[in-house]
C-alpha positions in Angstrom: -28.1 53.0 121.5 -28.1 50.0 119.7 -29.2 50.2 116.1 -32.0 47.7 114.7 -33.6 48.2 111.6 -36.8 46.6 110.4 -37.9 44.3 107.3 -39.5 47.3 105.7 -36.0 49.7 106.0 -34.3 46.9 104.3 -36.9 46.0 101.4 -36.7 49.9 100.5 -32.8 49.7 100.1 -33.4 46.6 98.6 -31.3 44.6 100.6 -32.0 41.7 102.5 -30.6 40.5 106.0 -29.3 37.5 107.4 -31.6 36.7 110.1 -35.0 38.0 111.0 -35.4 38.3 114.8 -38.4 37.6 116.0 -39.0 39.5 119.5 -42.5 37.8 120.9 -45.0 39.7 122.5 -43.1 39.7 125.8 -39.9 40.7 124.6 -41.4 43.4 122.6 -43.6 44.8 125.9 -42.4 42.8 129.4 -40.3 45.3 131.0 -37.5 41.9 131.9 -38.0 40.5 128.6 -37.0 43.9 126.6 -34.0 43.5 128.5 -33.2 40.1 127.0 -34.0 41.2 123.8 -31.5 44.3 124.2 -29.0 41.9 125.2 -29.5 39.5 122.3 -29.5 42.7 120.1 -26.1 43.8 121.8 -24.9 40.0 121.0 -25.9 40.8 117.2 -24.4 43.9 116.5 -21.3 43.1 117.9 -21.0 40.5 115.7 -21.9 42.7 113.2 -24.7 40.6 111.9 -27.4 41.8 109.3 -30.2 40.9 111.2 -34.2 43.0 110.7 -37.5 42.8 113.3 -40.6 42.9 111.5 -41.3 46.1 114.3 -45.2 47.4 114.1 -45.8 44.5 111.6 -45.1 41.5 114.0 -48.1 40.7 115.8 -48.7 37.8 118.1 -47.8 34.6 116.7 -51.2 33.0 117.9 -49.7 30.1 120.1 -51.8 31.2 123.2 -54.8 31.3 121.3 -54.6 27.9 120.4 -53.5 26.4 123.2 -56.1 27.8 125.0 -58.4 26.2 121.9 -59.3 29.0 120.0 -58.3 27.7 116.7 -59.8 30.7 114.9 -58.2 33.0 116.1 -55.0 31.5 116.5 -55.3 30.9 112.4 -56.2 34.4 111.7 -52.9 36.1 113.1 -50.9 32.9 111.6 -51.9 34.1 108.5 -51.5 37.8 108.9 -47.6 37.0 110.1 -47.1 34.4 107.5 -48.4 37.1 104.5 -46.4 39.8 106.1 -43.1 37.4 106.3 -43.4 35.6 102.4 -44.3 39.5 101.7 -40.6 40.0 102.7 -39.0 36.6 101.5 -38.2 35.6 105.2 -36.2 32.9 104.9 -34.5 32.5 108.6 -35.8 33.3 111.7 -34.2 33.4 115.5 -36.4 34.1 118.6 -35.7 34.4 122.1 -38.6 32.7 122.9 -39.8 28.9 122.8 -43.5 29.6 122.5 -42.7 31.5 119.4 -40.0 28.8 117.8 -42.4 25.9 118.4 -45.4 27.4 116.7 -43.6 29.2 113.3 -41.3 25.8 113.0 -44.0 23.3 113.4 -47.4 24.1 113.0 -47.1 27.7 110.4 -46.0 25.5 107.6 -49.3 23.7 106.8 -50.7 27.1 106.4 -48.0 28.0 104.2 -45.2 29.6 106.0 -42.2 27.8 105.9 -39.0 28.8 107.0 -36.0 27.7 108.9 -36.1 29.1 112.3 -33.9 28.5 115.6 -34.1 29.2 118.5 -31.5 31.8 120.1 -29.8 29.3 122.4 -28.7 27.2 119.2 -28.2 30.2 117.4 -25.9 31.4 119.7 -23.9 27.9 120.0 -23.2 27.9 116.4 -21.8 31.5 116.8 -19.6 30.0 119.7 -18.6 26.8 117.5 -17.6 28.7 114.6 -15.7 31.0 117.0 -17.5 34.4 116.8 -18.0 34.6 120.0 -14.7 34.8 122.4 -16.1 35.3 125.9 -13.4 38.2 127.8 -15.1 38.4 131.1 -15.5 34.8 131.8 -13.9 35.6 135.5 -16.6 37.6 136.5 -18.7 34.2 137.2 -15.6 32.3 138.6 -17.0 30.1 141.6 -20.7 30.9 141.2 -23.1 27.6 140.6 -25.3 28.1 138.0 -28.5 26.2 136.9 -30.3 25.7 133.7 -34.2 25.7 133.6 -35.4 23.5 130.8 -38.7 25.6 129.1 -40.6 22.4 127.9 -41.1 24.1 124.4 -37.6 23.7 123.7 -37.0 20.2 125.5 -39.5 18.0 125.3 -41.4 19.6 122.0 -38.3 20.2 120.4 -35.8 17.8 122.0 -33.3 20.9 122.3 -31.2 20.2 125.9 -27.5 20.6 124.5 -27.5 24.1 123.6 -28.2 26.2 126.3 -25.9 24.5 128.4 -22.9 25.0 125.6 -23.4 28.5 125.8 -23.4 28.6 129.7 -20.2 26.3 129.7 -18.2 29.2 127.9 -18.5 31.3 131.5 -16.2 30.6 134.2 -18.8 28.8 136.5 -20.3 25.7 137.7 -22.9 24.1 136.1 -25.4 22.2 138.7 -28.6 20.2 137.4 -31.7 20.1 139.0 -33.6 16.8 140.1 -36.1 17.3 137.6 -33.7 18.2 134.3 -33.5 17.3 130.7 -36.3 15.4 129.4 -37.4 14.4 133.0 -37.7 18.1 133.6 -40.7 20.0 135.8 -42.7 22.5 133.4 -42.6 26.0 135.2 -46.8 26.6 135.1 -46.9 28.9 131.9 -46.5 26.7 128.9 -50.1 25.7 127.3 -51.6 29.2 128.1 -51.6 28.8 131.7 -50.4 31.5 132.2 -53.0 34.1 131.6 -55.9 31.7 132.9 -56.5 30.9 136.8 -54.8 29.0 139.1 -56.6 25.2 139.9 -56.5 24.1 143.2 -54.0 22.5 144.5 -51.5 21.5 147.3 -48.6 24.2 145.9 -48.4 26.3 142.6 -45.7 24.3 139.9 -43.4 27.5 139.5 -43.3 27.3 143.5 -42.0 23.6 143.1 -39.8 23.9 140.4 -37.4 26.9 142.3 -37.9 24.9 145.2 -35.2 22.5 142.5 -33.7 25.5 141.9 -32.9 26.4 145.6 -31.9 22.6 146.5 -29.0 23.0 144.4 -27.2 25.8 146.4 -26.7 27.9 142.8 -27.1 31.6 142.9 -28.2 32.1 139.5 -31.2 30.6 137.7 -30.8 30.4 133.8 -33.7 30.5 131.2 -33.8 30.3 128.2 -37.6 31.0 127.6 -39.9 34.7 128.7 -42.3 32.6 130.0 -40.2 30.6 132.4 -38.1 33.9 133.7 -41.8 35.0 134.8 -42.6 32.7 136.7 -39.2 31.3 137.9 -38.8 35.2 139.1 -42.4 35.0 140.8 -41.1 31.5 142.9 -38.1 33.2 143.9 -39.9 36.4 145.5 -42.1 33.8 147.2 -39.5 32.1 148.6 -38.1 35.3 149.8 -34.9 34.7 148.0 -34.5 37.5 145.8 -31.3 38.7 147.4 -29.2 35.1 147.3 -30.8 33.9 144.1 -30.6 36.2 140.6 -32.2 34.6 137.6 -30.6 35.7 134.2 -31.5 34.6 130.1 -28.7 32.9 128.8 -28.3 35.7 126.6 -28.0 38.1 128.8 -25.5 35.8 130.9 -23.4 35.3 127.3 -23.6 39.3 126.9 -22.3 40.0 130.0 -19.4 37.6 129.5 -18.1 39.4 126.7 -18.6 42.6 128.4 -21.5 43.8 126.5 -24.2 44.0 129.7 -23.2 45.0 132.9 -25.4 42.9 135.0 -25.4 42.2 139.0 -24.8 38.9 139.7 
């Protein structure tokens, strides 16, 4: 079992880590996300990074809220994160999810929390640049076609298209692009709380359209790099019917399984 301590285990040896890894409210109770946040974990400790999680004390970062317009509330657990992080002297924070970088990077500092946080996918690349991370089971991916999903919280918001496809370039595959990539890229119907309101009608759902992309470019694995896209990426490919050609991975968990950390069935 992979160890992970909280902020609270490290204050009371009074020691501080490197990194505090923000999980997200899907990565701490989605079923597929815990697995990317196990795999990410795997990724740390191998490296043998001090990282913490906040654990019972992270709560939701509020980015639904507000997006759906409910600035209230989305200020109230702002505040209760951002007293519970300066409590600890957070100074860096990584998350595996977009939602969660966007908000605490841009829009916690005017309400005082101000910290320098990434997102995993360029966390991970600067672990690969500074040559921390030697992928071993590259071969294990030799001549599948792989394609990256831009999440729009990473792209557009946060102009962030370079990093995710470093990390998949370090595994033994092909990397095919979608029509719709890059800054031109088709949203995946979660981002701006969509997700947990109804559907409007329509001629065809957008997560339906987008893995329709997907499935024209004759790649067998879908990356993500976002919770919220994996969702509803994974919902497009059961309605295809496509389950058994088409796996879709995290990059993390693709990265993890390169260097023989996460046996995972591709």
């Amino acid at each position: 079992m992979d160890q992970v301590k909280t902020m609270a285990e490290y204050a009371a040896a009074n020691e501080t880590p490197e990194v505090l890894f923000w999980i997200g409210c899907l990565g701490s109770f989605d079923q597929r996300a815990q697995k990317v946040t196990r795999a990410f974990v795997k990724i740390l400790n191998h490296l043998n990074i001090k990282f913490a999680v906040l654990g019972s004390e992270e709560s939701c970062t509020g980015d639904p809220a507000k997006r759906a317009g409910n600035e209230f509330v989305f200020q109230m657990l702002a505040l209760q994160n951002i007293e519970v992080m300066n409590g600890y002297n957070v100074k860096k924070i990584v998350t595996t999810c977009p939602h969660c970088f966007n908000i605490i990077k841009n829009e916690y500092p005017s309400l005082g929390g101000n910290y320098e946080v990434m997102h995993h996918s360029v966390f991970l690349q600067q672990l690969i640049n500074e040559g921390r991370i030697k992928v071993t089971d590259a071969a294990a991916f030799k001549g599948k076609k792989i394609t990256y999903h831009d999440s729009c919280y990473l792209g557009r918001a946060n102009n962030i298209y370079e990093a995710p496809r470093k990390v998949l370039e370090q595994l033994d595959a092909e990397l095919v692009e979608m029509k719709s990539c890059r800054s031109k890229g088709l949203c995946c119907g979660a981002g701006g709380g969509q997700m947990f309101k109804e559907e409007e009608n329509g001629k065809k759902r957008i997560n339906i359209a987008r893995t329709e992309e997907a499935i024209e470019t004759g790649a067998t694995i879908i990356a993500t790099a976002c919770p919220f896209c994996s969702t509803m990426m994974t919902d497009g490919v059961k309605a295809k019917d496509k389950q058994a050609e088409i796996k879709l991975f995290d990059i993390a968990e693709l990265l993890a399984a390169g260097q023989g950390l996460e046996d995972i069935q591709i």
